[in-house]
C-alpha positions as CSV (number, residue, x, y, z in Angstrom):
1,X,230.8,44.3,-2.8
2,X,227.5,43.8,-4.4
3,X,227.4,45.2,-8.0
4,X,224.6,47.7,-7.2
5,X,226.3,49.0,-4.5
6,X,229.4,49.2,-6.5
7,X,227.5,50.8,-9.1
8,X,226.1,53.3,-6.9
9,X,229.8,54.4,-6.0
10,X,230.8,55.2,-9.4
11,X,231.3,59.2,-9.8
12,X,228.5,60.6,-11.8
13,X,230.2,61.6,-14.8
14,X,231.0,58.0,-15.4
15,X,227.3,56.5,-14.5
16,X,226.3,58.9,-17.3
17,X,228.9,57.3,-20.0
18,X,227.7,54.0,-19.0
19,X,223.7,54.5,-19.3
20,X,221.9,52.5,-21.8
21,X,218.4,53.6,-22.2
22,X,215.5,50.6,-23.6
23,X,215.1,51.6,-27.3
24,X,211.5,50.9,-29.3
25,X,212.2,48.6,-32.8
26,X,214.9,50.8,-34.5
27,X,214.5,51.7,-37.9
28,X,218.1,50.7,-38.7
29,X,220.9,50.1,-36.5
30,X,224.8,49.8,-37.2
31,X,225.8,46.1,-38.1
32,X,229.5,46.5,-38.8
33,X,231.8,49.6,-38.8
34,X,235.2,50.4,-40.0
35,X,236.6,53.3,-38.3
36,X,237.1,56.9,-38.5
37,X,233.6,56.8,-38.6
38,X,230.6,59.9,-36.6
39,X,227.1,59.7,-36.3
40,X,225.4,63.6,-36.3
41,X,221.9,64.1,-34.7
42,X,220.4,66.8,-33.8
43,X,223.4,68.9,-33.8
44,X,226.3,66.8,-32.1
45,X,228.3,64.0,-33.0
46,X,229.3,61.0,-31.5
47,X,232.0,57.9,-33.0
48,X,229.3,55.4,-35.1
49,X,229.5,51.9,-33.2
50,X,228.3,48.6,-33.7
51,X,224.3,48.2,-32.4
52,X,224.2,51.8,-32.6
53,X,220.2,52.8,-33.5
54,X,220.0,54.7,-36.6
55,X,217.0,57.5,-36.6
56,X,215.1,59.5,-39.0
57,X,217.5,63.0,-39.6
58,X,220.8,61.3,-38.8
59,X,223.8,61.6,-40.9
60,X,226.6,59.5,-41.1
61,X,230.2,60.6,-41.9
62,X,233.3,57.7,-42.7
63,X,237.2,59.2,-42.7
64,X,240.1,57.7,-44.2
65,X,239.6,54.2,-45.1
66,X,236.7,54.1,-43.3
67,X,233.4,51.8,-43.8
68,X,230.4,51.1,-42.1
69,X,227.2,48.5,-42.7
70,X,223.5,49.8,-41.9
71,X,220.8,47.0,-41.5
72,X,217.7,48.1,-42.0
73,X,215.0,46.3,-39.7
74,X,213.6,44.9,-43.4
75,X,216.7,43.0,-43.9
76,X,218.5,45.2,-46.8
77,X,222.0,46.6,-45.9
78,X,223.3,49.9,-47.1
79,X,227.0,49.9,-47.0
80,X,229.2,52.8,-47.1
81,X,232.3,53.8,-48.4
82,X,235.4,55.9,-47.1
83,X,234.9,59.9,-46.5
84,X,231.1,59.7,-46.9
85,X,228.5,61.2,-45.6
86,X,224.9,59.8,-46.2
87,X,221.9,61.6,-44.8
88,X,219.2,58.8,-43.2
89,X,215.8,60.0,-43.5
90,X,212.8,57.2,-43.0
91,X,208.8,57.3,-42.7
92,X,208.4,53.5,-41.9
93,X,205.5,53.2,-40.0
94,X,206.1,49.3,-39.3
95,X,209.8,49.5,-40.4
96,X,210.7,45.3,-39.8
97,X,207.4,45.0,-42.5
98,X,208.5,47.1,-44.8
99,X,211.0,50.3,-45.4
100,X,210.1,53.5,-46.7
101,X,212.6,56.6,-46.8
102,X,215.4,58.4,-48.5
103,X,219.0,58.1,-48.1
104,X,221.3,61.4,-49.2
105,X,224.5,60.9,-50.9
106,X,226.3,63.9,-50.4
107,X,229.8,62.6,-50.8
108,X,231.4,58.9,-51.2
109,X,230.3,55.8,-52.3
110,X,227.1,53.5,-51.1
111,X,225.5,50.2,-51.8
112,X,222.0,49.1,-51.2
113,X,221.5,45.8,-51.3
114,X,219.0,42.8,-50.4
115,X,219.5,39.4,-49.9
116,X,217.0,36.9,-52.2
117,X,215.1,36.0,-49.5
118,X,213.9,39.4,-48.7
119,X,213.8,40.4,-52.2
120,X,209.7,40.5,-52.4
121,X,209.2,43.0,-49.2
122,X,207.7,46.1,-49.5
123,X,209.8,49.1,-49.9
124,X,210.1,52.5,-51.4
125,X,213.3,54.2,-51.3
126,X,214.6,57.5,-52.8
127,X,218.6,57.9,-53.0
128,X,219.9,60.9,-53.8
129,X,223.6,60.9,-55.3
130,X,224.6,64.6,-55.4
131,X,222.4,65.3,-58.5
132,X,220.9,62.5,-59.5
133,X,217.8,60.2,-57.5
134,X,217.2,57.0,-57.8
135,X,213.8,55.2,-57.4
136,X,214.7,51.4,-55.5
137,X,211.7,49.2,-54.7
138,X,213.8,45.6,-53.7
139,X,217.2,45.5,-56.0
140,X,220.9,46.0,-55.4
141,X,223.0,49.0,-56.9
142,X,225.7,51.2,-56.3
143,X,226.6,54.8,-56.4
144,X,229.1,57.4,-55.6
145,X,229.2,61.1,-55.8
146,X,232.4,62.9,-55.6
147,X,234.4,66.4,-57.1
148,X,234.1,65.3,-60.9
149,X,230.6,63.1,-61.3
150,X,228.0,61.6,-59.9
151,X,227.6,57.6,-60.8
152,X,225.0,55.1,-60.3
153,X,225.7,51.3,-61.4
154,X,222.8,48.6,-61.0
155,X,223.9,45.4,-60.1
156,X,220.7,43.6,-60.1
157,X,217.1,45.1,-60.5
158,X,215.3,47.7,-62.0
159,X,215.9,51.5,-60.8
160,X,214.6,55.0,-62.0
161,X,217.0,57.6,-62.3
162,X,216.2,61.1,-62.5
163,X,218.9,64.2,-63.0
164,X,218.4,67.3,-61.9
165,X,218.3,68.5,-65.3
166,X,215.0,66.8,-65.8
167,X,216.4,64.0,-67.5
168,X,214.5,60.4,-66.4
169,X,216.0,57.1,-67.9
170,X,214.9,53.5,-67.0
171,X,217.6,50.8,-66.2
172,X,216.8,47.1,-65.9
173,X,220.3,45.3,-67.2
174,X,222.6,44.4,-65.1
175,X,225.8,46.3,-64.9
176,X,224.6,49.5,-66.5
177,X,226.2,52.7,-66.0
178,X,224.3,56.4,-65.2
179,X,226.9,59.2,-64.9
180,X,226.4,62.5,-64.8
181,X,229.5,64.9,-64.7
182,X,229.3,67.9,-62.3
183,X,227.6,70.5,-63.7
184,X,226.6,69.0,-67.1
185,X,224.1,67.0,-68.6
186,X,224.2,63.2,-68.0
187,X,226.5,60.9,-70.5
188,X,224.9,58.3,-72.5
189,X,224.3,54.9,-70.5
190,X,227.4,52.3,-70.4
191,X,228.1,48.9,-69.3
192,X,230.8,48.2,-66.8
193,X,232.7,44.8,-67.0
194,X,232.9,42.7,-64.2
195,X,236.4,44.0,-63.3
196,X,235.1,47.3,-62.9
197,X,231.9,46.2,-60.6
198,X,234.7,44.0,-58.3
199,X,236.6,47.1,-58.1
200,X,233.6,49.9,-57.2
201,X,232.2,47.1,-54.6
202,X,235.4,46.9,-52.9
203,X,234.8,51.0,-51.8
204,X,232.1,49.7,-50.1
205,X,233.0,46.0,-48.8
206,X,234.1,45.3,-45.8
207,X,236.5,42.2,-45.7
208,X,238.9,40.4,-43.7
209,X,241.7,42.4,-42.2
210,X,239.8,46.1,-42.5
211,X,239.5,46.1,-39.1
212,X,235.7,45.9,-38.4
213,X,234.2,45.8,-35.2
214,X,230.7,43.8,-35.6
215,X,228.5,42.2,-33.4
216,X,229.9,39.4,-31.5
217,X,233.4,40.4,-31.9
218,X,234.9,39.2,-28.3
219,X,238.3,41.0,-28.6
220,X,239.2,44.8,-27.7
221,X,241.3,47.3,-27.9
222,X,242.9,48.9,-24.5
223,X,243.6,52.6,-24.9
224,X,245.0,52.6,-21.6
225,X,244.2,52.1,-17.9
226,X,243.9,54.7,-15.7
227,X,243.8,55.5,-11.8
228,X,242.6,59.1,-12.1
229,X,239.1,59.3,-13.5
230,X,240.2,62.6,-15.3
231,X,243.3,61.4,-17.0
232,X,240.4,58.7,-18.6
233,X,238.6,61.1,-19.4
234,X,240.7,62.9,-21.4
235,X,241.6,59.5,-23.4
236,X,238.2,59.0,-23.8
237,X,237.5,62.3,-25.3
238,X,240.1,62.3,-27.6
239,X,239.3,58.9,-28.9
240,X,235.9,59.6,-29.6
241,X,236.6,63.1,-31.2
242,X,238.8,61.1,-33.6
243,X,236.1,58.7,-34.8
244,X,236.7,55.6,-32.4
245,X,233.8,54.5,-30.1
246,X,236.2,54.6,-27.1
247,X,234.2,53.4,-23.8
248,X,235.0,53.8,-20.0
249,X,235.2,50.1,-17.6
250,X,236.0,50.6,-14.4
251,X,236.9,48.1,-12.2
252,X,238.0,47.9,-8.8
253,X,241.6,47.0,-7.6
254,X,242.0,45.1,-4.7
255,X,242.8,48.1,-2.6
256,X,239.6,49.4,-2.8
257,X,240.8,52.0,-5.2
258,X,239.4,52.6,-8.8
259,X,241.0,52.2,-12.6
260,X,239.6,52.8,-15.3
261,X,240.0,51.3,-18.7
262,X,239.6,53.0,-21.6
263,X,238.5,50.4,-24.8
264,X,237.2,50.0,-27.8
265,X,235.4,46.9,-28.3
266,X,233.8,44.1,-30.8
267,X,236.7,42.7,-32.9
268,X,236.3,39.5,-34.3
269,X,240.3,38.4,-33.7
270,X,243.6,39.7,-32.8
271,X,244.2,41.2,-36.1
272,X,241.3,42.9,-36.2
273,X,242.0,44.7,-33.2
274,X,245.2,45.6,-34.5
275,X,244.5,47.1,-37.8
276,X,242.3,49.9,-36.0
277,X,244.9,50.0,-33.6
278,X,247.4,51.7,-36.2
279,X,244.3,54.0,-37.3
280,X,244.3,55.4,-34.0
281,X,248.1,55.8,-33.5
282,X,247.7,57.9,-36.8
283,X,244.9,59.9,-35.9
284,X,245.5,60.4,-32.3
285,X,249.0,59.3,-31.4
286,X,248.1,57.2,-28.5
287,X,249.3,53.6,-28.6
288,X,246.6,50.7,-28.2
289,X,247.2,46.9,-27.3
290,X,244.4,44.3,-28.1
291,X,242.9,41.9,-26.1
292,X,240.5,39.5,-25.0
């Protein structure tokens, strides 16, 4: 059967799943996630996935273990860590020229970061973590906020820091330190040692074995196949309610009858595949097989 026509025979709750709208230049889009992971918007949430735009207004939420890569359209990446949630907020008129916005920090750990040959573009960013902001115009640093403090490290650069308690300090060394326990005034600046910057850029790195899906990746998940377009459903539902960008491919079997394969896709190998696999088990209790 032609693919139109088999299109056209697909119910309409599944031609709705399936729809992939043209999208203008995106002012950030997802470049590498580690599930658990949501996107909110406007008042609903969906599982964060791989290509996925990122707009003005969104917030982005990690769960256990969790990470996920945002490339802006300049070429910086902001990477962040397990149970996060940063707010995305961005006035970039020509947003592949140059970005200017605001990222909130309300829990977790984040890095902002810009490769050298991007380091002389045009940008203006405000980070808020918990209650401190820091002022980033091309460098790379890190931050977390969490129960006890809020922590800002710069890596390379120069950043502005400014407390809520009106206190402003300048940092331009590598490897200094701005922490401000919760509801007191911030400590005096420190240096970390290079043990202690490995250690806070691994909340935020993604490595080999994590379990990332990123662009490219030509191996899936199969979270099961189904005859009955509800019984997908349902497994579709659940997967994405959980964090996991479950999606619907129906094929048809050579009695003219539908299945319908539930999957979760772009893992670089096997392994990959596997480590989100027992992620799911955990957090739904469904079983999942890669494949290719």
């Amino acid at each position: 059967m032609h693919a139109l026509m088999r299109s056209a025979a697909l119910p309409a709750a599944l031609l709705a799943l399936l729809a992939t709208p043209a999208q203008a230049v995106p002012q950030a889009t997802v470049d590498a996630v580690v599930t658990p992971a949501w996107l909110e918007r406007n008042g609903r949430t969906r599982p964060l996935d791989v290509g996925m735009e990122v707009k003005n207004g969104d917030r982005i939420r990690t769960g256990d273990g969790a990470r996920a890569y945002l490339k802006l359209a300049e070429g910086s990446t902001v990477k962040i860590g397990e149970k996060a949630s940063l707010g995305f907020f961005s006035r970039s008129l020509k947003p592949n020229k140059s970005f200017r916005g605001a990222l909130d920090v309300a829990t977790g750990a984040f890095r902002f970061t810009t490769d050298a040959l991007r380091k002389l573009r045009e940008r203006d960013v405000a980070v808020r973590v918990g209650t401190a902001t820091v002022g980033i115009r091309g460098t790379d640093v890190w931050g977390k906020s969490d129960g006890a403090q809020d922590l800002v490290m710069l890596i390379e650069g120069r950043i502005e820091v400014r407390h809520a308690s009106g206190e402003t300090v300048e940092m331009g060394e590598p490897l200094t330190v701005f922490v401000a326990p919760k509801g007191a005034v911030p400590l005096p600046l420190t240096t970390a040692s290079q043990e202690e910057l490995h250690a806070r850029a691994r909340e935020t790195e993604i490595v080999a074995g994590d379990g990332a899906a990123r662009r490219g990746g030509r191996w899936k998940l199969s979270l099961g196949s189904f005859a009955d377009e509800a019984a997908a459903l349902e497994r579709y539902d659940l997967a994405r309610e959980a964090g996991f960008a479950a999606v619907i491919v129906p094929r048809a079997a050579e009695d003219g009858a539908w299945i319908y394969e539930v999957v979760q896709k772009g893992f670089a190998d096997e392994a990959e595949a596997q480590r989100t696999a027992v992620r799911l088990k955990a957090a739904t209790g469904f079983a999942a097989a890669p494949a290719r």
